[in-house]
ZAMARGU-4260 file (C-alpha; in steps of 0.2 Angstrom, whole numbers, plus 5000, padded with zeros to 4 digits):
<rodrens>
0) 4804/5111/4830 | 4793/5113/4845 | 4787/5129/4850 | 4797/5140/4865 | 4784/5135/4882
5) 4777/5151/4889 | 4786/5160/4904 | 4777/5158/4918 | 4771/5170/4929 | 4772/5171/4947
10) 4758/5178/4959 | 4759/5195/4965 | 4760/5188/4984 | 4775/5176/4980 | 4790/5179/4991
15) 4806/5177/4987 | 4818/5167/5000 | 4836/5167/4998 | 4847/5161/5015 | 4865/5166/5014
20) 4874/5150/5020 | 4893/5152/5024 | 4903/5139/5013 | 4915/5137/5027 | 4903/5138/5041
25) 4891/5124/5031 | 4908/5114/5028 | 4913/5114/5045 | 4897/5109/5053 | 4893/5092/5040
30) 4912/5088/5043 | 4909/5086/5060 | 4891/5078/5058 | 4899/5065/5049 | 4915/5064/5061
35) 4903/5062/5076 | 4893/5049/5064 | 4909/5038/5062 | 4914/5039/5081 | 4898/5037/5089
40) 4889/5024/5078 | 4902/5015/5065 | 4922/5013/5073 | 4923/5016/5091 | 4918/5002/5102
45) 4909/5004/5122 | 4918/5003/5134 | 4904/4992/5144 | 4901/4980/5133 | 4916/4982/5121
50) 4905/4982/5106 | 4905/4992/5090 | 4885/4995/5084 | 4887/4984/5070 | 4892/4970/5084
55) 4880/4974/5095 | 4867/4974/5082 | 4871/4958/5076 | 4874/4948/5092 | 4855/4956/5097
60) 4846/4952/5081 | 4852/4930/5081 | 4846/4933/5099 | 4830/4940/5092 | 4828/4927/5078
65) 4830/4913/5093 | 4848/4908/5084 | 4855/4900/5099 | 4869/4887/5101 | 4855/4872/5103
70) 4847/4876/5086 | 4851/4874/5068 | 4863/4885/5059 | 4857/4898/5046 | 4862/4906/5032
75) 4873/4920/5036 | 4865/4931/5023 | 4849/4927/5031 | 4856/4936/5047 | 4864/4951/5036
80) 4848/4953/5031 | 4839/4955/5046 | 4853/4968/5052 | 4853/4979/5037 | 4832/4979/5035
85) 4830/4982/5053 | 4847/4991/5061 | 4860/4996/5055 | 4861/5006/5040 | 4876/5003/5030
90) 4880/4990/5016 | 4879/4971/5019 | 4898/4969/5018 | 4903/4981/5031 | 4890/4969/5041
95) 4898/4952/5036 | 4914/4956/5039 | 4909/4960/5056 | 4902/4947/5058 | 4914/4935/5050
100) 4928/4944/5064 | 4916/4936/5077 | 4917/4920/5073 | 4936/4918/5068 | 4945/4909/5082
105) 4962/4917/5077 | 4954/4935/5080 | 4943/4934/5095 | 4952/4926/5108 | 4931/4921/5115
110) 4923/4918/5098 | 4904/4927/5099 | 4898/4918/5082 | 4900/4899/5079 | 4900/4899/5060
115) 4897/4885/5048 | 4909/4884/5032 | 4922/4894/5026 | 4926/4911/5038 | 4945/4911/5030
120) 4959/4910/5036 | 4971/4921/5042 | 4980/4924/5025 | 4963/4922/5015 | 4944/4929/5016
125) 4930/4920/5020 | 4919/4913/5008 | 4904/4922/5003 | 4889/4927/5015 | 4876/4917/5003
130) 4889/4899/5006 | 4890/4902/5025 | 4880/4900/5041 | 4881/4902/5058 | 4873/4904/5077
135) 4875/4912/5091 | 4891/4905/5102 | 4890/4901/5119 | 4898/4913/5123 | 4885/4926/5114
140) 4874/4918/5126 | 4881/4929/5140 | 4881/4946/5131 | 4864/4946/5128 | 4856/4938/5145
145) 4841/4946/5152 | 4841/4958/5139 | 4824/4957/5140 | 4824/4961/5159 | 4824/4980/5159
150) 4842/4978/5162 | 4848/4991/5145 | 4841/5005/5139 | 4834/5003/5121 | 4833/5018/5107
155) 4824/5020/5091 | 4832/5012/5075 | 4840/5022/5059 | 4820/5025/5054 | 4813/5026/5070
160) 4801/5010/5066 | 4809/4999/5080 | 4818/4998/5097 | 4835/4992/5097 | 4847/4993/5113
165) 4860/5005/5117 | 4872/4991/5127 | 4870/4972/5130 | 4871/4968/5148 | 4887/4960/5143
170) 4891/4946/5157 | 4907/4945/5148 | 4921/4959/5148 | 4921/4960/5128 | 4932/4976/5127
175) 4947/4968/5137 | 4943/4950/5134 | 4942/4950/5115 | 4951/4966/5112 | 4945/4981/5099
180) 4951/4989/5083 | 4945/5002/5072 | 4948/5020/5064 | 4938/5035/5066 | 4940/5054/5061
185) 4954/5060/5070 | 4955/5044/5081 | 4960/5026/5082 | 4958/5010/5093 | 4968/4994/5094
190) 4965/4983/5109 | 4974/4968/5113 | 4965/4952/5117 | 4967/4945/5137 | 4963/4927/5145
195) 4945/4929/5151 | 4950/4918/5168 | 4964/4931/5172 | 4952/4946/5171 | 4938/4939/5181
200) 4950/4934/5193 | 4957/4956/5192 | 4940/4960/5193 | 4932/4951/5208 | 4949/4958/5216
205) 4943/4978/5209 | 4925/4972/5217 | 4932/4967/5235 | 4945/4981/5235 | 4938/4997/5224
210) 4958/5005/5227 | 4969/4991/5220 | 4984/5000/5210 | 4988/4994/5193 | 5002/4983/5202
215) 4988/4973/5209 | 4978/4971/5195 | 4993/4966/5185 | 4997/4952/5198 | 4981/4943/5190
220) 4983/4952/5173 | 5001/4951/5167 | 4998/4953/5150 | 4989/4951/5134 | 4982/4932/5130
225) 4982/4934/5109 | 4973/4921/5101 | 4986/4913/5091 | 4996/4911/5104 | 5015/4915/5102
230) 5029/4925/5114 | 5027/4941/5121 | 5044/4948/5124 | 5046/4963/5133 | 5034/4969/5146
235) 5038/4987/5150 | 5026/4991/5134 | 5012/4983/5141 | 5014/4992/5158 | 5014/5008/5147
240) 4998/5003/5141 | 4990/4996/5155 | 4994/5012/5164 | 4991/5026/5151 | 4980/5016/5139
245) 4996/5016/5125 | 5011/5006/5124 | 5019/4993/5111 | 5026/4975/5114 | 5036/4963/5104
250) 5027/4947/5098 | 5037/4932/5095 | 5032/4916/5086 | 5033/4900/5093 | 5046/4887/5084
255) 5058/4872/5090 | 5071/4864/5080 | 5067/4847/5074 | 5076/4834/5063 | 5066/4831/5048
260) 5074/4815/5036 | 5094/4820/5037 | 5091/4837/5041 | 5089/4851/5056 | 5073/4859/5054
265) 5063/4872/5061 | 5047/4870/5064 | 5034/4886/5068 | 5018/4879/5078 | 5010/4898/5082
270) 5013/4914/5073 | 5011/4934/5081 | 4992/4939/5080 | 4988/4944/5064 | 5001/4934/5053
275) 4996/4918/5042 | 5008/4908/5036 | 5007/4914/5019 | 5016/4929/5025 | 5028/4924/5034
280) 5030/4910/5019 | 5031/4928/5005 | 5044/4937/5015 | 5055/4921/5019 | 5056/4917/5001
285) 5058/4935/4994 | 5074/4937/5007 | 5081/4920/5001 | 5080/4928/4982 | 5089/4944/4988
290) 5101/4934/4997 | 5098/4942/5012 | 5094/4927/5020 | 5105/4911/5019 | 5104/4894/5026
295) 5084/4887/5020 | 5085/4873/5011 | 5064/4871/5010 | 5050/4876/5018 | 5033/4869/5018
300) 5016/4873/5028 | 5009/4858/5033 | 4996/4866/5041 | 4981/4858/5042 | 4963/4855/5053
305) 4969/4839/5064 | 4985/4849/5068 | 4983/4865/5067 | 4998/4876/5061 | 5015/4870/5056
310) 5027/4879/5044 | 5041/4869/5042 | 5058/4877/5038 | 5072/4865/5034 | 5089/4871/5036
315) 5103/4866/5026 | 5118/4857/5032 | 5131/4867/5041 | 5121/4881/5047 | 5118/4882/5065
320) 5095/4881/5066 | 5095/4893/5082 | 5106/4908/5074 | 5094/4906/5060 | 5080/4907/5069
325) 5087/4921/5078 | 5089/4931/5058 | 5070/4924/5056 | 5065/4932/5070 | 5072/4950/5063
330) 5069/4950/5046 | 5051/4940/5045 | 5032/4943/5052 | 5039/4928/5064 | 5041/4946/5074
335) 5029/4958/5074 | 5025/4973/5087 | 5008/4975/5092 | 5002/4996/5096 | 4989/4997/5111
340) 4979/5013/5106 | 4964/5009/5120 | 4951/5022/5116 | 4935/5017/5119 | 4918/5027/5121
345) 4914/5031/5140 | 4897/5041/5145 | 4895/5042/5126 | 4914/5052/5126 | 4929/5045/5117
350) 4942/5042/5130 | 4958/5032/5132 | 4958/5020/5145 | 4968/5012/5156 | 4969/4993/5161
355) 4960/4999/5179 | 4948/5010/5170 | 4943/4998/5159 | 4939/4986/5172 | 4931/5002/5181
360) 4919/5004/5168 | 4912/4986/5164 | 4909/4982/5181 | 4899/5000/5184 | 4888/4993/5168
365) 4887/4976/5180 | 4882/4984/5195 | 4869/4993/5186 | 4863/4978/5174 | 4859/4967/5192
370) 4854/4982/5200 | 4840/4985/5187 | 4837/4965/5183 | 4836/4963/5202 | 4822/4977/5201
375) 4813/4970/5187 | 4812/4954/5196 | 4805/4960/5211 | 4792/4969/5201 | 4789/4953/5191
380) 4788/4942/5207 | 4776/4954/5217 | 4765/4955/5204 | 4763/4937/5203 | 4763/4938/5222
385) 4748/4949/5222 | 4738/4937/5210 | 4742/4923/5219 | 4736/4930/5235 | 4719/4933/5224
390) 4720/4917/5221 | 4720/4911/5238 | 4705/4919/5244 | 4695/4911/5225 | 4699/4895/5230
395) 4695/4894/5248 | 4676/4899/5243 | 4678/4893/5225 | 4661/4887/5224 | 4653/4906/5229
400) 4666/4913/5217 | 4656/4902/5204 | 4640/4904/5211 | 4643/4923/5208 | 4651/4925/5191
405) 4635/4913/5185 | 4622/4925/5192 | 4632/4942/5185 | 4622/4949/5170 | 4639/4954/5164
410) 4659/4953/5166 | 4658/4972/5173 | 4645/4966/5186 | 4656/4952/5190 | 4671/4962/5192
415) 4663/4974/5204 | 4653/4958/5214 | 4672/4951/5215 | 4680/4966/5224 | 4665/4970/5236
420) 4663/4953/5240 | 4679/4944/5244 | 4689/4963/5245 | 4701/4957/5229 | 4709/4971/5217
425) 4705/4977/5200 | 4720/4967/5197 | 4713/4952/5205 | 4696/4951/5199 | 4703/4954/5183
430) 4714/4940/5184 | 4700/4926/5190 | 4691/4932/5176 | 4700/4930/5161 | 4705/4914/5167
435) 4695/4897/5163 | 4685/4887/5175 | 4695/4870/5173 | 4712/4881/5177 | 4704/4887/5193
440) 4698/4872/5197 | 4717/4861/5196 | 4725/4877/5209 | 4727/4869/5224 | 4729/4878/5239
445) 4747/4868/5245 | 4753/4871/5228 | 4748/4891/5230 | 4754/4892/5245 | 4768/4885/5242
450) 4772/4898/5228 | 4766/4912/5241 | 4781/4907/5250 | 4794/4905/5235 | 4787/4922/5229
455) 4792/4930/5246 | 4806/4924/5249 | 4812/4930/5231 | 4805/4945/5235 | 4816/4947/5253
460) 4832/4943/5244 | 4830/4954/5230 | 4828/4971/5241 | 4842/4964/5252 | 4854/4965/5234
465) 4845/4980/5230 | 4848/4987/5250 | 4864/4980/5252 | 4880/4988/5241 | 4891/4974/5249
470) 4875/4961/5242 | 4876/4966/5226 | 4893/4966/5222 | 4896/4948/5228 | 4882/4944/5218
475) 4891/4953/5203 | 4907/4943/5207 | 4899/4927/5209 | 4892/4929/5192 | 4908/4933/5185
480) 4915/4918/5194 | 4901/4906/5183 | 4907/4915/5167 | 4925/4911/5169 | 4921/4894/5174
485) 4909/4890/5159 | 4918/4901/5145 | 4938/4903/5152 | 4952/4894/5142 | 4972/4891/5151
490) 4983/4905/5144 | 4990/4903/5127 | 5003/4918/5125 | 5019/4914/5136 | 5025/4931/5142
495) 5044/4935/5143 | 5050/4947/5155 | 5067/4957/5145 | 5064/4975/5152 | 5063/4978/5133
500) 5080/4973/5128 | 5078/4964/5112 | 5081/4945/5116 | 5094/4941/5103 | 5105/4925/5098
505) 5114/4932/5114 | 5101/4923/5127 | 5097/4911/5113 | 5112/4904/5105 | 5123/4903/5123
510) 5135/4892/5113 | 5144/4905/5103 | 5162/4910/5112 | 5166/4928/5113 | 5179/4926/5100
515) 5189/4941/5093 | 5180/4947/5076 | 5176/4960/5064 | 5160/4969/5059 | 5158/4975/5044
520) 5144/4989/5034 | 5143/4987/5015 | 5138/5001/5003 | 5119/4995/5004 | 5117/4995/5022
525) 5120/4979/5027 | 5128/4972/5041 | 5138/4956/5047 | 5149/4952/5056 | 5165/4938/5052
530) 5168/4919/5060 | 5185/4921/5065 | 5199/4934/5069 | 5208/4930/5052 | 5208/4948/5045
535) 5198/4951/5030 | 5207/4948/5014 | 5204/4958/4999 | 5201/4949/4980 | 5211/4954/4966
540) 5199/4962/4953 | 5178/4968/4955 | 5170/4963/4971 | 5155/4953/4965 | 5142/4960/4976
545) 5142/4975/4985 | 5157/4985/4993 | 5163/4987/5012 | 5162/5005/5018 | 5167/5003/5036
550) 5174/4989/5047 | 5178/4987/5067 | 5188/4976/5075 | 5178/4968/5090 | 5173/4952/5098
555) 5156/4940/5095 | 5148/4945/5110 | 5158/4965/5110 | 5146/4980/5107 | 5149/4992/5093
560) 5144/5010/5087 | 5135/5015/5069 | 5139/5034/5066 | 5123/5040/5057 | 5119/5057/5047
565) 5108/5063/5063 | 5122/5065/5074 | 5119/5050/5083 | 5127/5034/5090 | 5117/5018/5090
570) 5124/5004/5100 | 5123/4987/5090 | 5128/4971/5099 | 5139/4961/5088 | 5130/4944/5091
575) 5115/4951/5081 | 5124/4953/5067 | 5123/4937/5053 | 5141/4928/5054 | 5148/4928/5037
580) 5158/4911/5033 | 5177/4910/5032 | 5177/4910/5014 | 5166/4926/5014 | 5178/4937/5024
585) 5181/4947/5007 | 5174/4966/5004 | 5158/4960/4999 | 5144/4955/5009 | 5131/4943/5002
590) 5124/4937/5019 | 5123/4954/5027 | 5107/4959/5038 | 5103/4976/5035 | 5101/4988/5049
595) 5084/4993/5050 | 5080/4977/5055 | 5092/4977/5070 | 5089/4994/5075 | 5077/5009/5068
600) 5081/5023/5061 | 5072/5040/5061 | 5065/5047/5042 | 5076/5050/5032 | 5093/5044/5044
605) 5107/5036/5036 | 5120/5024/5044 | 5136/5032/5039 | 5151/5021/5048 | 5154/5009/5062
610) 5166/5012/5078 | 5170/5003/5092 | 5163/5009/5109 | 5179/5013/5117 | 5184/5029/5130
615) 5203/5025/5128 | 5205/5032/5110 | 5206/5047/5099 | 5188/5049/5098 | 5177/5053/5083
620) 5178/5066/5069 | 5162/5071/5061 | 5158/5082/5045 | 5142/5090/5042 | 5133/5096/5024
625) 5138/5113/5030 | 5156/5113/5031 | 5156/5110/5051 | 5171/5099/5058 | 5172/5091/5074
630) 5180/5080/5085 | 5171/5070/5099 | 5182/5067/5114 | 5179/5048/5118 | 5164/5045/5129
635) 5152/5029/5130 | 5137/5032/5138 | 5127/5016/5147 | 5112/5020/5133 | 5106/5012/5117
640) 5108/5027/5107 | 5116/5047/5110 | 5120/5061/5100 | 5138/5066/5097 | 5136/5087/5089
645) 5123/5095/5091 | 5115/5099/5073 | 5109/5117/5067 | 5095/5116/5059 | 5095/5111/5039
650) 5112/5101/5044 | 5116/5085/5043 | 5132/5073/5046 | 5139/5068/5030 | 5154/5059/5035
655) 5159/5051/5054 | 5172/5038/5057 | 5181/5033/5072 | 5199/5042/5072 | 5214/5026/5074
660) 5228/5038/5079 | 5223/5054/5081 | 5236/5060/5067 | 5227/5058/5051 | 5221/5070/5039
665) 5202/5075/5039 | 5198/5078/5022 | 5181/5088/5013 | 5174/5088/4996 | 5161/5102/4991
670) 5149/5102/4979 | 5157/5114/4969 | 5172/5104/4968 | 5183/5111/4980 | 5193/5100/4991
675) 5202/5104/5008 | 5212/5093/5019 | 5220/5099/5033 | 5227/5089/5051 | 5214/5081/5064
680) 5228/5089/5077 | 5223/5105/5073 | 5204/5103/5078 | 5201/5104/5098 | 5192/5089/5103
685) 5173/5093/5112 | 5163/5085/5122 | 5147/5079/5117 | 5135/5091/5117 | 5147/5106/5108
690) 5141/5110/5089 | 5159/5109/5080 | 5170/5123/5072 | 5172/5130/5054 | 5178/5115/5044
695) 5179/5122/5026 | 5172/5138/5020 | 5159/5136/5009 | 5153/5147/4993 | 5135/5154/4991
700) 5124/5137/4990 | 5135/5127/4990 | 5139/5111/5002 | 5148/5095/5008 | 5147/5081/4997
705) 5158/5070/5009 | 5170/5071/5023 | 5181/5059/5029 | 5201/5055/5037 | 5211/5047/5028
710) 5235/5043/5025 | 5240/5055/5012 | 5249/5039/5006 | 5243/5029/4993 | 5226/5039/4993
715) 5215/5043/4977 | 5201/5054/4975 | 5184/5048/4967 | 5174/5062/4961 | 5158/5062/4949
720) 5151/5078/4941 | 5134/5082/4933 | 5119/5094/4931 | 5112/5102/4950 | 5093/5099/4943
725) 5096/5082/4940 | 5086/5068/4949 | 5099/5062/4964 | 5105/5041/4957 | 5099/5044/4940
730) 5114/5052/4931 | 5132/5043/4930 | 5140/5059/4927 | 5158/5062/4922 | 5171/5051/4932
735) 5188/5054/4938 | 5201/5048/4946 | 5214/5057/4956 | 5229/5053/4968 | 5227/5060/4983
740) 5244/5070/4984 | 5240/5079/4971 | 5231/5090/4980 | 5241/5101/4995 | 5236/5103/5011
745) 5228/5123/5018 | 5221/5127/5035 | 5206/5124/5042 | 5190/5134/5036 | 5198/5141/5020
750) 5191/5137/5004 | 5204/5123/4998 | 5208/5119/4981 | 5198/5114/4963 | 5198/5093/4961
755) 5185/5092/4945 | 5183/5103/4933 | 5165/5104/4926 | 5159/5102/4906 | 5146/5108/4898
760) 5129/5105/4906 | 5140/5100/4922 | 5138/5111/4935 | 5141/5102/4952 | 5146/5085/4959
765) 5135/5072/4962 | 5149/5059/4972 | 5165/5063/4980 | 5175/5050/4989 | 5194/5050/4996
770) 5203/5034/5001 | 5214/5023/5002 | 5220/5014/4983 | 5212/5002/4974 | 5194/5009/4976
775) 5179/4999/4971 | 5163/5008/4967 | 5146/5001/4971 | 5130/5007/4964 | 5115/5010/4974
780) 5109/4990/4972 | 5126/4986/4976 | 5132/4980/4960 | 5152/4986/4956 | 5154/5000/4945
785) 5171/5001/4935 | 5181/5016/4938 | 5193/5023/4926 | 5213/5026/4928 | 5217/5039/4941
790) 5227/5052/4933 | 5238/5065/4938 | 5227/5079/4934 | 5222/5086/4949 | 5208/5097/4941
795) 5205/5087/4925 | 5187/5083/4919 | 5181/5064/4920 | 5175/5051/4907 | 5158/5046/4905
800) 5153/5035/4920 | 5143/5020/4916 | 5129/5020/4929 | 5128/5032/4944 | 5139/5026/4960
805) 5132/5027/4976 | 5146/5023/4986 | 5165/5020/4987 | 5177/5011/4998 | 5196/5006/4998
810) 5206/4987/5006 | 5195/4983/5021 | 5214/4981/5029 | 5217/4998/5029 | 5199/5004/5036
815) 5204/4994/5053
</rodrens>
């Protein structure tokens, strides 16, 4: 065991420093370093040349390393190498993928990088850096030019060892032309991609009138150029943006219908930005398993380098290809929204920007890259004016010059000899000095003079650019003319003006009559819609799929209602809605579409019923989860959604439907097993806005389980029991079954009367329904559940259930 070390002693002058450091404090201030850290230097691009640092960095170092377009590619690890040892300070894949974005055609709508081997794809990733190469693009060409003309200011590097620029000069508009995405602290941006040609063309008309509007500007600019190509539908999002620097706008993919062999077919030839066909493939082929999507026979991607994409969809005989591809639109990546989120870093400040302050921005960076590249040059050019001048006094006397340097003990004596004699500069004497006899002796004084006068005149016209504002702006917008004429490409993204109204099978499919119809919601939340106006026949026995909660009577190109638990109205317009076969007009939809992707939904928003948009009827009646009752006096407003109570807070709908004759009895089921029905008569009808009246009076805790009408005659009553503390859909609970005259009717807001009676362990129920006889039980996939017997037992207990039902319904016949 070694021995303990001695204690060591501290000196008699040591003192002691302790500095008290508040936790929060210290917290706060290193949270914000490294905010500032990731805003400034990592995820926000410049608005002047639309670069984040890691771009910038790498676009500056292959113009360091001479890696331009007429040279040889190099390995792309070669170039992260170079930026990592000498720039930027993070690992070498942040600076890869960087760089592999800038070459990838399908992301950059002007590719910076021209890259050599596999970059990916828009379903895979690139290959890795030590198997690919790459250059500069032309187009990289233009960000970087006179760079090294004093036209940027440059900064010290991560360790201060080198210079590296705080902008490229940027002849290009990056920012709007290539679009920006990118997540900060606290912040985001996600640019769209624009035509090159159609912003020069806005911003030579911003340099000859400074006070355009955004109306002008949009004249030349109409709309985002994505680099895959595809539809735009709906331009009031992109205005949005434009003007406020955020908005949202549909894209499309572009597809025709072919016949391929002895089929229709469609085929997709460009997809929304930022979907590959393996997607779009995935989500078709997960919807035909689900049998949420019927009609695809095959589909194959054909896609390939001499072609480009095609994703071929064959259709199966019988189905119409363009209401298909209307359903492809809705439920596939074929249709995706793209978020404008234009924040971008402006005087070294995070700001979000506008299409006009955008363009405001680059072409002040413009005006001050010429303005200082015009300045350099002058300086350049009178320098070498002033030496040529000295030049022209040597060689007039060139022998004497000789004869003098010859007899100078020294270059110093020479110098001074040099000035005195032919009255040159320090400069000058310099300058025929350094310089070697046989150089002197080829100058000939036409080619001098000659030069004197190029030198001049370079001179006069770079102080007019620099004297004239009006000069220098047409020389700024003469230069963007030569960038769209060298690097523009014709417009790939077709823009469809529809106000923002959803362009369904109703603009697309003009074939389709306006044929009486029905709509129908099935337990799971899909919706459809039948092929003729035979009414809907009910089978004998269990529904195989799913059951039919609501159905409306309407026409194929009628409107229609969906009652949801918010209180709200949703217009739907019938067309959108999958046609079921005639065979399929039974109370179970396999074909359905379900709603969120016809119409969103807030969190946590349920779709309760459907109803016709009439103002000739009884109106609605709605329930809510704390036992208010109310009846909607009939009023259709020319909007796509409006509330029809007003909602305390912690309530909910639970049950809406759309009253036939104003005569029926509105029934509610609490979760303490208590029913009450009384008549829709004796609720005064109100008008939108009013909050309801006491519809049953509800114990301590308890609340609505469901509300509903329903004819007394031939009615039953589902009910389910169980345990309060149980998960919600994971206990099947006790089940019973009840005719509905069983139970006698009491007046509105009493307590009613006892429909369950709980066991042991049971204190509350977990399902209620009331209906019209036979009901059929769904679970929450839609699969039937078996219900037992009803009996007369009006507050009986059930039997055990044999998986947890999540919804009930009676004969479609009798819900119309």
């Amino acid at each position: 065991m070694a021995p303990p070390k001695a204690k060591q002693e501290l000196p008699d002058d040591f003192e002691e420093h302790i500095l008290d450091i508040d936790v929060g404090e210290e917290m706060r201030s290193s949270f914000l370093e490294y905010a500032y850290s990731v805003i400034y230097s990592r995820a926000l691009p410049d608005a002047r040349d639309g670069l984040k640092p890691v771009q910038r960095r790498i676009l500056y170092t292959m113009n360091d390393m001479g890696l331009r377009p007429d040279r040889g590619h190099v390995k792309s690890a070669r170039v992260v190498g170079e930026v990592m040892g000498r720039l930027h300070p993070h690992g070498d894949g942040a600076i890869y993928d960087a760089l592999v974005r800038l070459s990838q055609p399908w992301s950059m709508r002007l590719p910076m990088i021209d890259g050599h081997g596999n970059f990916g794809s828009p379903d895979d990733p690139p290959a890795a850096m030590r198997y690919t190469e790459c250059r500069m693009a032309p187009a990289a060409v233009a960000m970087t030019a006179s760079i090294d003309e004093d036209t940027v200011d440059f900064k010290p590097n991560y360790d201060s060892r080198e210079l590296e620029p705080g902008v490229l000069p940027a002849a290009i508009p990056h920012l709007v032309v290539n679009g920006s995405t990118g997540i900060a602290v606290g912040m985001a941006t996600n640019i769209a991609p624009h035509n090159l040609i159609e912003v020069v063309q806005a911003l030579r008309h911003l340099v000859s009138r400074p006070q355009a509007t955004l109306d002008d500007l949009m004249r030349f600019v109409p709309g985002p150029d994505l680099p895959t190509g595809g539809m735009i539908v709906g331009l009031d999002g992109v205005r949005d943006a434009y003007e406020t620097g955020r908005g949202t706008f549909r894209m499309r993919a572009t597809a025709r219908v072919e016949t391929i062999g002895r089929r229709k077919g469609i085929v997709v030839t460009e997809l929304p930005y930022g979907v590959g066909t393996e997607k779009v493939s995935e989500r078709i082929k997960s919807l035909v398993q689900a049998k949420k999507l019927q009609g695809i026979a095959d589909i194959k991607d054909l896609t390939d380098r001499v072609h480009g994409l095609r994703l071929v969809i064959e259709v199966k005989n019988g189905f119409v290809p363009e209401a298909l591809l209307e359903q492809l639109y809705k439920q596939t990546p074929m249709e995706d929204t793209f978020g404008i989120n234009a924040v971008a870093l402006v005087d070294g400040q995070p700001r979000t920007l506008g299409l006009k302050d955008m363009l405001e921005v680059f072409l002040g960076h413009r005006f001050d890259v010429v303005r200082r590249r015009s300045t350099h040059r002058r300086g350049k050019a009178a320098d070498r004016l002033h030496l040529v001048e000295g030049l022209l006094v040597a060689i007039l006397d060139i022998d004497e010059v000789i004869q003098l340097i010859r007899s100078s003990d020294n270059a110093a004596e020479a110098k001074e000899r040099l000035i005195g004699v032919f009255d040159l500069t320090s400069i000058q004497a310099d300058y025929i000095l350094d310089m070697p006899l046989r150089r002197l002796t080829k100058f000939s004084k036409l080619e001098l003079d000659k030069e004197k006068g190029e030198l001049e005149r370079t001179i006069e016209a770079l102080d007019a650019i620099l004297a004239d504002d009006h000069l220098l702006r047409k020389v700024v917008s003469d230069e963007l003319a030569d960038v769209a004429k060298t690097y523009g490409t014709p417009r790939r993204t077709v823009l469809l003006e529809s106000a923002g109204v959803t362009v369904t099978a109703a603009t697309a499919n003009l074939e389709v009559a306006d044929d009486p119809c029905y709509a129908f919601l099935s337990s799971s939340g899909l919706l459809a819609r039948s092929s003729s106006d035979e009414p809907p026949t009910d089978e004998g026995g269990r529904a195989n799929h799913d059951v039919i909660v609501s159905a409306v009577r309407t026409s194929a190109r009628g409107e229609i209602g969906a009652l949801t638990s918010r209180g709200r109205v949703v217009r739907l317009s019938v067309l959108d809605l999958p046609a079921l076969p005639p065979s399929a007009n039974h109370p179970h939809l396999q074909g359905g579409l379900p709603f969120d992707l016809v119409r969103s939904l807030q969190p946590g928003e349920r779709v309760l019923a459907l109803c016709s948009l009439r103002s000739d009827g009884p109106g609605l009646a709605v329930g809510t989860r704390q036992g208010v009752v109310k009846r909607v006096n009939p009023e259709v407003l020319g909007k796509d959604e409006w509330e029809v109570i007003g909602l305390k807070d912690g309530d909910e709908v639970v049950g809406a439907l759309e009253l036939r004759t104003g005569d029926e009895e509105l029934c509610f089921i609490t979760s303490d097993a208590q029913l009450l029905h009384f008549g829709a008569a004796g609720v005064r009808p109100q008008g939108r806005s009013g909050g309801g009246m006491a519809g049953v009076k509800l114990a301590l805790a308890q609340h609505v389980v469901w509300f509903g009408a329903l004819d007394p005659a031939a009615s039953v009553v589902v009910t389910a029991s169980g345990s309060s503390t149980a998960l919600p859909g994971t206990e099947p609970g006790a089940v019973k079954v009840t005719p509905f005259d069983e139970y006698p009717a009491k007046g509105r807001a009493t307590g009613g009367v006892r429909c369950h009676r709980f066991l042991k362990g049971e204190d509350s129920l977990v399902f209620a329904w009331a209906g019209a006889a036979p009901a059929r039980a769904a679970a929450a996939s839609g699969s039937p559940v078996d219900l037992p017997e009803a009996t007369g037992r009006r507050d009986g207990s059930g039997v055990p259930g044999s998986q947890p039902i999540a919804a009930c319904a009676g004969p479609v016949s009798t819900q119309l």
